[in-house]
matplotlib code that plots the C-alpha trace (Angstrom):
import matplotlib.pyplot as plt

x = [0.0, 2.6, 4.7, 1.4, 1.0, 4.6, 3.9, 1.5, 2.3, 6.4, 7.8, 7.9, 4.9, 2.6, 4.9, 4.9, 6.0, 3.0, 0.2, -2.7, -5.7, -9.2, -11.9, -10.5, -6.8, -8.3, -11.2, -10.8, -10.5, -13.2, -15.6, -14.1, -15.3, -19.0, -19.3, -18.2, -20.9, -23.6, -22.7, -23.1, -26.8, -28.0, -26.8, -28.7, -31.6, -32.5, -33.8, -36.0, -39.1, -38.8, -37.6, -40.9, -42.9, -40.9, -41.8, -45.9, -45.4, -42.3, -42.4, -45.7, -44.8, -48.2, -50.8, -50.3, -46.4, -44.8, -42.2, -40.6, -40.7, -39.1, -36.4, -34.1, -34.0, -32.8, -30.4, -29.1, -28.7, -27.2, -24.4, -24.1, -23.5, -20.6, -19.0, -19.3, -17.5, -14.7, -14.6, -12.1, -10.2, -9.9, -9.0, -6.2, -4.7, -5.1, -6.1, -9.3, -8.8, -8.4, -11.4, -13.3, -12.8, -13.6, -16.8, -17.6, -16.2, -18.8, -21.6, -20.6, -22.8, -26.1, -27.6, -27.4, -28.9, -31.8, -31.9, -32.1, -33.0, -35.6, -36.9, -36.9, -33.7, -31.5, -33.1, -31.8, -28.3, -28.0, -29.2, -26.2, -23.9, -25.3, -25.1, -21.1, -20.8, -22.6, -20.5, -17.3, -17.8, -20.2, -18.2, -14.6, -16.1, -16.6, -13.6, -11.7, -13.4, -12.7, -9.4, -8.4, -10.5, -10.0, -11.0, -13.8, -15.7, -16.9, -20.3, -20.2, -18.4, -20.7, -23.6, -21.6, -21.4, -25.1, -26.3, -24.9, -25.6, -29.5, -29.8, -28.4, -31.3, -34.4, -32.9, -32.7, -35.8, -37.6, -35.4, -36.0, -39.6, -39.7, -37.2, -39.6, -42.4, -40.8, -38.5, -39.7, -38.8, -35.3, -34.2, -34.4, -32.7, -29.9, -29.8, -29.4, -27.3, -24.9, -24.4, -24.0, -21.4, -19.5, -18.7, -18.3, -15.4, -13.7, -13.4, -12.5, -9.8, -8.4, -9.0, -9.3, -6.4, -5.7, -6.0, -5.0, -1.5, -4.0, -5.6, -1.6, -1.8, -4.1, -2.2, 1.0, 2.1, -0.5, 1.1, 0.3, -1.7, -1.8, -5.1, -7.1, -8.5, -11.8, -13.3, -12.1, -13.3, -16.7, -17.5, -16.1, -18.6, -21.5, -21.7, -18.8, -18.9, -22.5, -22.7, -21.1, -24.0, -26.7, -25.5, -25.5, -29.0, -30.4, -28.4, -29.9, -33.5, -33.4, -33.0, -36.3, -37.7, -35.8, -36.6, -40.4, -39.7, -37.7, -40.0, -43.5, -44.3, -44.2, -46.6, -48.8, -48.8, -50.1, -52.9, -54.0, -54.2, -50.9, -49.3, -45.7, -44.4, -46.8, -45.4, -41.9, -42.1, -43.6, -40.7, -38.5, -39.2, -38.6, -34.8, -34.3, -35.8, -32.9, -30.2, -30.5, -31.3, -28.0, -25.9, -27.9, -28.7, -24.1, -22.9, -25.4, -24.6, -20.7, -22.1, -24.6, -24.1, -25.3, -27.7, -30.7, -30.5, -30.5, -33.2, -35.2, -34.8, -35.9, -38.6, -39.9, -39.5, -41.7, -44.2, -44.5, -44.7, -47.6, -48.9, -48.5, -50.9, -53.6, -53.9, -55.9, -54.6, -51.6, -50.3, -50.3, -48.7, -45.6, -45.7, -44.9, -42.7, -40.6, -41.5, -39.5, -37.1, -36.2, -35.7, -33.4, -31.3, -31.4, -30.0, -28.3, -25.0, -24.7, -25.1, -22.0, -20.2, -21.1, -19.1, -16.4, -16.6, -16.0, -13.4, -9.5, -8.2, -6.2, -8.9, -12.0, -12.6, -12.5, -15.3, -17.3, -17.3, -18.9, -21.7, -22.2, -22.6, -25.0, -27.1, -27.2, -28.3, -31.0, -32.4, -32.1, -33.7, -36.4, -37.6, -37.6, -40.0, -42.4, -42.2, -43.5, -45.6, -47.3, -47.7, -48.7, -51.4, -52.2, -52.3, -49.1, -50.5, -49.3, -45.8, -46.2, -47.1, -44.1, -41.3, -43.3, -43.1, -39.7, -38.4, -39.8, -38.2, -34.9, -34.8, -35.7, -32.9, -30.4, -31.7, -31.3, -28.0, -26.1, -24.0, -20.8, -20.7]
y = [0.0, 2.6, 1.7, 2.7, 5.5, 6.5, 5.6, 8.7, 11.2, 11.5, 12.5, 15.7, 16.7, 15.7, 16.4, 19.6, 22.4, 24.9, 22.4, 23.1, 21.5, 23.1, 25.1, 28.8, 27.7, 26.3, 28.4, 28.9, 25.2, 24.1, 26.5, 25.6, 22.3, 23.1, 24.5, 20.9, 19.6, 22.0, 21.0, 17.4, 18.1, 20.3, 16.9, 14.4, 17.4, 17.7, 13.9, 14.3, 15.4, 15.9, 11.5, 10.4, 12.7, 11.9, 8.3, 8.8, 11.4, 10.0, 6.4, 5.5, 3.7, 5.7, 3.8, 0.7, 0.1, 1.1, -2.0, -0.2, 3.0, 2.2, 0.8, 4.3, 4.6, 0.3, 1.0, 4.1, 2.9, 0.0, 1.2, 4.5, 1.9, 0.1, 3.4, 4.6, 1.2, 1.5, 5.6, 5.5, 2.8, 4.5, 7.9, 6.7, 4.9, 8.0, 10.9, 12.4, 15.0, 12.2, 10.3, 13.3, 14.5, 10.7, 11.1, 14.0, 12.6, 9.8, 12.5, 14.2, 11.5, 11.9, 15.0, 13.5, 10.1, 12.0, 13.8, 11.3, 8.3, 6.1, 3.7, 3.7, 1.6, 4.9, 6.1, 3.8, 4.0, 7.7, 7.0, 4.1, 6.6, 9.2, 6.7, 6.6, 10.7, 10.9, 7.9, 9.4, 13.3, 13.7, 11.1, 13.0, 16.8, 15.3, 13.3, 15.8, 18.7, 16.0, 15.3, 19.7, 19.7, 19.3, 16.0, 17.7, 19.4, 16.3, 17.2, 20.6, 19.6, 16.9, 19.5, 22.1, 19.4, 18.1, 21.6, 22.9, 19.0, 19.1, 22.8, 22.6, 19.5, 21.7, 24.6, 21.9, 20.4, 23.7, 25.3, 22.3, 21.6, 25.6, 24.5, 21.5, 24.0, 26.4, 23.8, 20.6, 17.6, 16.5, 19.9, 21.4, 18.2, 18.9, 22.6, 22.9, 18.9, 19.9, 23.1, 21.8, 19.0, 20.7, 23.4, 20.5, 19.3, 22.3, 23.7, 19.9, 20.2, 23.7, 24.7, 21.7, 20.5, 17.3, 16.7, 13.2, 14.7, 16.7, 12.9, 11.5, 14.4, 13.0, 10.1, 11.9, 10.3, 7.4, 4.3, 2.4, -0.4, -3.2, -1.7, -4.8, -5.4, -4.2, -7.4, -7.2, -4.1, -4.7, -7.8, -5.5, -2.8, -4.5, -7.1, -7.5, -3.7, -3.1, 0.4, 0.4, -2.5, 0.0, 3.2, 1.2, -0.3, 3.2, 4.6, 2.0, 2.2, 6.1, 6.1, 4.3, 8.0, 9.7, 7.2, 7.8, 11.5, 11.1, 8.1, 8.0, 11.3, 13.2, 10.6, 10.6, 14.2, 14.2, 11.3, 14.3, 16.6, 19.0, 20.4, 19.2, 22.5, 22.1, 19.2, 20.2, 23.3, 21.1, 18.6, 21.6, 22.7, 19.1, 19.5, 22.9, 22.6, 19.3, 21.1, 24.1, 23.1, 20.8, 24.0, 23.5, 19.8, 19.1, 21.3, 20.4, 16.5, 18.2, 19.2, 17.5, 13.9, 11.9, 9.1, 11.6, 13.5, 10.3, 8.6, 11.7, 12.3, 8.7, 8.9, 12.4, 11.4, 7.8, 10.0, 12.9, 10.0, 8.8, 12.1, 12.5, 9.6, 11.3, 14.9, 16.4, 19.9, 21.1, 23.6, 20.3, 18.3, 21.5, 21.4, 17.3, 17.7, 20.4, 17.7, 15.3, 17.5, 18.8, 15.0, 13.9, 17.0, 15.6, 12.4, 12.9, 14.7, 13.0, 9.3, 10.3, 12.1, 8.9, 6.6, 8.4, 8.7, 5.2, 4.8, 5.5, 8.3, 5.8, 3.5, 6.3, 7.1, 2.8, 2.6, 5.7, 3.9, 0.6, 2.8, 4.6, 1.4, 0.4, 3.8, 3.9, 0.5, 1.5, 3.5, -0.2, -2.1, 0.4, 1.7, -2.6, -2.8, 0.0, -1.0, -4.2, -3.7, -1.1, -3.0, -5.8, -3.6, -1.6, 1.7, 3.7, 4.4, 1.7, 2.3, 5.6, 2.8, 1.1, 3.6, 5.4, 1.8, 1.1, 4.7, 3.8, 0.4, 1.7, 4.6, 2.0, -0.2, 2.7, 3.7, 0.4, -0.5, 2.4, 3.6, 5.0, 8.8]
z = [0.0, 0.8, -2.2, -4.1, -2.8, -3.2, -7.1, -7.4, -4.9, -4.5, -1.1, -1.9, -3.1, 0.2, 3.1, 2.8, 5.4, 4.5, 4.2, 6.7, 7.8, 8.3, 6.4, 6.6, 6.0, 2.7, 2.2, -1.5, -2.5, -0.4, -2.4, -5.7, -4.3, -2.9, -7.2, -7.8, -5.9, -6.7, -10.8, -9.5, -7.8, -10.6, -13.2, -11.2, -10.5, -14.4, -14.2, -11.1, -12.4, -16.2, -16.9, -15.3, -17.3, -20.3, -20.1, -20.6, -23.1, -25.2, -24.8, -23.2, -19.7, -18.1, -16.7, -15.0, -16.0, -12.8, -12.9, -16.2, -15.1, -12.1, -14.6, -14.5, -11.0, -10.3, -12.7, -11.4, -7.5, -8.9, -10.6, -8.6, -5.7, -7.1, -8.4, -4.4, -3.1, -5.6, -6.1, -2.5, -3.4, -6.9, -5.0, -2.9, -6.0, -8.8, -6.7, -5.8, -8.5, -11.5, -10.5, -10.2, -14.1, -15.0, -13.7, -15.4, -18.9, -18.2, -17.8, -21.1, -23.4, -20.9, -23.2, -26.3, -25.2, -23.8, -27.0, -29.5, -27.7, -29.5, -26.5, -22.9, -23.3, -24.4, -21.4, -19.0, -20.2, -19.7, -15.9, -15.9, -16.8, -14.9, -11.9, -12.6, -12.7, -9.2, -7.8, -8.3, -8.5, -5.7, -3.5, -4.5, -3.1, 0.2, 0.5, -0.7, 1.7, 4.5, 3.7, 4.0, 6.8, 10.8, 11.9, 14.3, 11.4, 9.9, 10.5, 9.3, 5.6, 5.4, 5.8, 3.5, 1.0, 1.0, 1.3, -1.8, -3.6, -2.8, -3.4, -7.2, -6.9, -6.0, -8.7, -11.6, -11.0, -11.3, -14.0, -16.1, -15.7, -17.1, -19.8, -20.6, -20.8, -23.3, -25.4, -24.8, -22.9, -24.5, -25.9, -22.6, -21.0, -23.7, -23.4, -19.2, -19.3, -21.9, -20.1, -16.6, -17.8, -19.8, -17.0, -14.1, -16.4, -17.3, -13.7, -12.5, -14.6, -14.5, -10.5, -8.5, -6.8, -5.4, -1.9, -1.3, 0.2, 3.1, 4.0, 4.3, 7.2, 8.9, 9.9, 11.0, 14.1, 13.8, 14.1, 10.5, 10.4, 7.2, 5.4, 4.8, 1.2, -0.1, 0.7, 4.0, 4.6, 2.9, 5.1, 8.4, 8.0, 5.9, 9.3, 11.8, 13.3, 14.8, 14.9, 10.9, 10.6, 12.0, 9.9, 6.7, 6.9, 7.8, 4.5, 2.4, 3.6, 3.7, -0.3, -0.5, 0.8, -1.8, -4.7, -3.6, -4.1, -7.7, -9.4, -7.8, -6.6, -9.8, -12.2, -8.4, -8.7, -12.3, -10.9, -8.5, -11.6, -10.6, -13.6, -13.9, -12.6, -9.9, -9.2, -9.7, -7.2, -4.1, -5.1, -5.2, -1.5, -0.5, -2.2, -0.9, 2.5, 2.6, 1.2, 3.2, 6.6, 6.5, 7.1, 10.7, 11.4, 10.4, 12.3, 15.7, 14.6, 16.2, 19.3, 19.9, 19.0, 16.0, 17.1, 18.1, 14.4, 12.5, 14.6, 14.9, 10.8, 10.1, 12.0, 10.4, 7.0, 7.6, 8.8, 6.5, 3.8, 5.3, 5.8, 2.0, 0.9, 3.5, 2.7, -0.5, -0.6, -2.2, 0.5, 2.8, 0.6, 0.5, 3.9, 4.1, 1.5, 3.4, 6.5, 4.6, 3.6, 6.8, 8.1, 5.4, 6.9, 9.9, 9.1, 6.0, 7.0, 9.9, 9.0, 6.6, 9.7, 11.7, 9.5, 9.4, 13.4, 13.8, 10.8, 11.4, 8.7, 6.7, 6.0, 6.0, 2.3, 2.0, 4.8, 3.6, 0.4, 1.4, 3.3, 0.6, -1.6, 1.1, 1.0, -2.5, -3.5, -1.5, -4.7, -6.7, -3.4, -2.9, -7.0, -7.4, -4.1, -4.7, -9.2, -7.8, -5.3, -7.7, -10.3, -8.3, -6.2, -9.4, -7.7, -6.1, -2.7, -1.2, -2.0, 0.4, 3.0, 2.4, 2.2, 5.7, 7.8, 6.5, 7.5, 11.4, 12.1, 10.3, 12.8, 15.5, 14.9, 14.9, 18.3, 19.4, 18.4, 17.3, 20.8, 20.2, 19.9]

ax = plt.figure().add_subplot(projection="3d")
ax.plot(x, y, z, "-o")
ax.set_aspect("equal")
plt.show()
């Protein structure tokens, strides 16, 4: 291991006499990477309320085919989940900076597949490779913002990062479904995608530096350890290390919230006869009401502990779900979506700062990337359940029922289990 790293960063380039740790000592590349991360959120944004619609009106998947339209969304956790477990192992081979342009590269094809794609098919691969652009770019901004970063600011970063992700998430969604209106649905997915990408890659390559040399810091004066192998670690976190065991359950079964919010929630809102930018703007405030209110719930996750955020969050989101599938009005239905919104907060950042609690510095961006395997094959695990269970039930209020009981026990089992601080 230390030979590789040797291999791609010499001696002299990460022991350094001026190198620093912490967020005003590196101020300026930390923002260069919160822009990173906002161009991420506004990619993955575009998709959330224009693809569903785009599958009645382009290629027919209305009505009862909720196991195809689902399709996207499988495909997306899926590969998204094996970009996350290998993206840290990728990082401390290559550098955080050369996986992040490869993910961008990978997004670069996305527009024009949406633009000329002739079956659902071309629709799936763009989500494929969009899966691989928000594996590695969205996981690179907060490894590197944790790697420049004081070891006690893990909440805050992590609620820096998600803030300015799920932000760029509630813009795009709204922006687009406007674009969709004026242009059409895959002109304007080209126009804003093409734009987005483009510039992601650009300032990847010409401002971002890498910050693999700041993690090497970290473990100054730490006695080194042999890192175990990916397998090792995968089988450590995924069952021998109970609180590891607890966080990456409650990662996975949290997605099925947000893969309610991205596949079933707009064609619901179109049952309940919402325009799409109706739709789009009450999904919107779910977005912003998560991105913003991380800059709070990260930084309290630091003073206040991590268990009682992600329990509380879980528990908030399962029931403004349910509270979803029982109101009628659309100012209730903004309301429980800001609900929801505000409980992803809760837990998002700090399940994240959690992991990386419990995992030494040498092996944290390996760990991180197992839980965030785990929490994003929850998007596969829950769009499969709720496609089924749909289809199967021929109606999509049961999959509110679902996602809502599955939120509860999730949080129950972390308040059980989870104990170290």
């Amino acid at each position: 291991m230390t030979m590789r790293i040797l291999q791609v960063f010499p001696p002299q380039v990460f022991f350094m006499p001026q190198l620093q740790h912490g967020i005003h000592a590196n101020l300026a590349q930390i923002l260069h990477q919160l822009l990173q991360v906002f161009l991420v959120g506004l990619t993955i944004g575009m998709t959330r309320t224009v693809v569903p619609g785009l599958a009645e009106t382009e290629f027919g998947l209305g009505g009862q085919q909720f196991f195809l339209l689902t399709t996207f969304v499988v495909v997306f956790g899926a590969v998204k989940a094996v970009m996350n477990l290998f993206a840290g192992r990728f990082s401390d081979r290559f550098g955080r900076k050369r996986v992040l342009i490869a993910g961008w590269i990978a997004a670069l094809p996305i527009p024009l597949l949406l633009l000329y794609a002739p079956n659902w098919g071309w629709v799936v691969a763009a989500t494929a490779l969009l899966g691989i652009n928000q594996g590695l770019c969205w996981s690179m901004t907060l490894n590197s913002k944790l790697d420049m970063t004081n070891l006690n600011q893990k909440g805050l970063v992590n609620g820096m990062n998600e803030f300015s992700g799920y932000a760029a998430v509630a813009l795009a969604g709204v922006v687009t479904a406007w674009l969709v209106e004026v242009y059409g649905a895959r002109l304007g997915l080209f126009m804003f995608g093409t734009t987005v990408i483009v510039l992601g890659l650009l300032l990847a390559v010409l401002v971002i530096k890498e910050t693999r040399p700041w993690a090497l810091a970290h473990t100054q004066g730490i006695k080194p350890v042999p890192a175990p192998s990916l397998g090792q670690a995968f089988w450590y976190a995924s069952w021998q290390n109970r609180n590891l065991l607890a966080l990456n359950q409650a990662g996975l079964v949290e997605k099925f919230t947000d893969a309610l919010v991205w596949i079933i929630l707009p064609v619901w809102f179109v049952s309940q006869h919402l325009t799409l930018v109706q739709g789009s703007s009450i999904i919107g405030v779910y977005a912003l009401v998560w991105g913003a209110s991380q800059l709070i719930t990260g930084s309290a996750s630091d003073r206040f502990g991590r268990k009682p955020l992600i329990v509380g969050g879980m528990w908030l989101c399962g029931i403004g779900v349910l509270l979803l599938v029982l109101t009628h009005t659309v100012w209730l239905w903004t309301l429980e979506a800001g609900l929801i919104g505000f409980g992803m907060a809760m837990l998002y950042p700090t399940l994240g700062a959690a992991v990386a609690d419990v995992s030494p510095p040498a092996q944290r961006s390996t760990l991180l990337g197992v839980y965030r395997f785990w929490r994003d094959f929850g998007y596969a695990v829950g769009a499969l359940s709720m496609g089924l269970l749909a289809q199967w039930t021929q109606g999509l209020d049961v999959t509110f029922w679902l996602v809502g009981v599955a939120m509860l026990l999730s949080g129950a089992w972390v308040a059980l289990t989870f104990n170290k601080e």
